[in-house]
C-alpha positions as CSV (number, residue, x, y, z in Angstrom):
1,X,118.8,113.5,125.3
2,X,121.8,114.3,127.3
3,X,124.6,113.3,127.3
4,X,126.2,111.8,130.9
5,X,129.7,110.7,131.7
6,X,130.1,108.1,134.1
7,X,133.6,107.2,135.7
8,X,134.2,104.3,138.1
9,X,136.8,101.7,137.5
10,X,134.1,99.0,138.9
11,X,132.2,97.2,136.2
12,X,129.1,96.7,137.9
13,X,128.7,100.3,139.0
14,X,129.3,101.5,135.5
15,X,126.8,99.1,134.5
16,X,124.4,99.6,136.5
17,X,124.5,103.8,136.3
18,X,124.5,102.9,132.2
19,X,121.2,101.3,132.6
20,X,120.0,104.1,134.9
21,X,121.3,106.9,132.6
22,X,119.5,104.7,129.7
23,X,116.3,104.4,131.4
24,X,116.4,108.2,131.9
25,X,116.4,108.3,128.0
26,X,120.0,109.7,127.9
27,X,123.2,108.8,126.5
28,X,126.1,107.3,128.7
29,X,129.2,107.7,128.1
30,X,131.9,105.6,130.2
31,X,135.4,105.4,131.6
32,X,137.5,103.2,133.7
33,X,139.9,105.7,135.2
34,X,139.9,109.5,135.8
35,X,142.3,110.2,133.2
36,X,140.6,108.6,130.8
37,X,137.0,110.4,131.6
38,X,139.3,113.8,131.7
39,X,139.8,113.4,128.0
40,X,136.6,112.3,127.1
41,X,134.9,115.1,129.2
42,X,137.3,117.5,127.1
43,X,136.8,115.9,123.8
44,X,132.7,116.2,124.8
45,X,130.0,118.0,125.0
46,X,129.1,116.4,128.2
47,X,125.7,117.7,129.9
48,X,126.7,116.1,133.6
49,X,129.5,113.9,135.0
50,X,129.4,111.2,137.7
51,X,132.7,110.3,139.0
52,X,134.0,108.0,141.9
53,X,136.5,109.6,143.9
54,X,138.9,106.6,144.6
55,X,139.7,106.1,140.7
56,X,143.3,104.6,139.2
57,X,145.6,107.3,137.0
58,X,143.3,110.4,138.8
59,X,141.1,110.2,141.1
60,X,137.6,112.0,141.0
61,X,138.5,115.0,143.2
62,X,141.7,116.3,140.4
63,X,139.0,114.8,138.0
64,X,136.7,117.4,139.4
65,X,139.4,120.1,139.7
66,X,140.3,119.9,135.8
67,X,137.3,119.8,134.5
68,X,135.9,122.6,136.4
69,X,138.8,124.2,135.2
70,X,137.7,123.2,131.6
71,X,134.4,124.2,131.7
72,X,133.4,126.0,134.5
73,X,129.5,125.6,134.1
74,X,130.3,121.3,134.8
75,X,127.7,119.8,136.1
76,X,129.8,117.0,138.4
77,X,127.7,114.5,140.5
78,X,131.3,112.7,142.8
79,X,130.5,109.6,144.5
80,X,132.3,107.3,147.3
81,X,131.7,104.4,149.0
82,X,134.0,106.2,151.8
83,X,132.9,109.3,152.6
84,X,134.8,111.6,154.7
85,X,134.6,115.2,156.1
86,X,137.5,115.8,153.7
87,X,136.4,114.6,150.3
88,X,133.5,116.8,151.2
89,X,134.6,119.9,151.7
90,X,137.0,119.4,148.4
91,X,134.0,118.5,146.5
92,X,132.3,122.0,147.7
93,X,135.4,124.2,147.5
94,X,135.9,122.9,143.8
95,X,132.2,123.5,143.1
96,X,131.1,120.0,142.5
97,X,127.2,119.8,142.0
98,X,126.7,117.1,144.9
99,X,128.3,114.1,146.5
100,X,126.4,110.8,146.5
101,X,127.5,107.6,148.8
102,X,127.6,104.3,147.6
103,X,125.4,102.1,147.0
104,X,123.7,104.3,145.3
105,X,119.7,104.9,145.8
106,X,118.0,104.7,142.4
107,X,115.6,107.4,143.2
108,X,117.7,110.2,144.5
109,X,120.4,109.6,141.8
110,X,117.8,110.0,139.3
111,X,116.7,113.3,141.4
112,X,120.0,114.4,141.3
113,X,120.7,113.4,137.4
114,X,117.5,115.6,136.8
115,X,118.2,118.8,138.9
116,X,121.6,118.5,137.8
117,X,121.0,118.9,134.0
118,X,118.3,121.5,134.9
119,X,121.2,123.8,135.9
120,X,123.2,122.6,133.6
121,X,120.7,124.1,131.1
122,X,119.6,126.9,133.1
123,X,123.2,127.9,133.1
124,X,123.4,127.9,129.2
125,X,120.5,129.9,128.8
126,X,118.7,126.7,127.4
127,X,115.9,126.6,130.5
């Protein structure tokens, strides 16, 4: 069982990836701003993060920054419901896993929740 941050200061979207991330047969854990998910990614063991970008406090791109800086093995899943060429390229430079648009296709977010902790554990030497 892993365990998965999700941070989105929408209700229903935390909701909703909860039950996803529950019907994966993992733990979720959630937060409403990117502050908070900074501390709880810190205070963690988190196996993968999924993180909007357009968050109160700190949005998912410095969320992405820190906790790279944290723990550079992060496995960070950032999502928008307004991409742009920009958000992209800061999601790559910072070395963000992938970047999903909202709404959010059930299938490939469970792909990418699946290949995501599969480097996560192939980077620890756990594959």
């Amino acid at each position: 069982m892993a365990k998965i941050l999700i941070a989105d200061d929408e209700e229903g979207i935390r909701h909703y990836l909860h039950k996803i991330v529950g019907l994966m047969g993992h733990q979720s854990i959630e937060a409403v701003n990117g502050r908070d998910a900074l501390k709880i990614f810190k205070e963690n063991s988190i196996d993968l993060s999924i993180v909007d970008i357009n968050m109160p406090e700190m949005d998912g791109l410095r969320f992405l920054h820190e906790a790279k800086q944290a723990d550079p093995e992060a496995v960070i899943i950032v999502m928008t419901g307004f991409p742009s060429a920009e958000s992209i390229v800061e999601t790559i430079e910072d070395d963000g896993y992938t970047y999903i648009t909202k709404p959010i296709d059930l299938v490939r977010l469970q792909d990418l929740i699946g290949r995501g902790l599969s480097i996560r554990d192939k980077r620890l030497g756990r594959a």
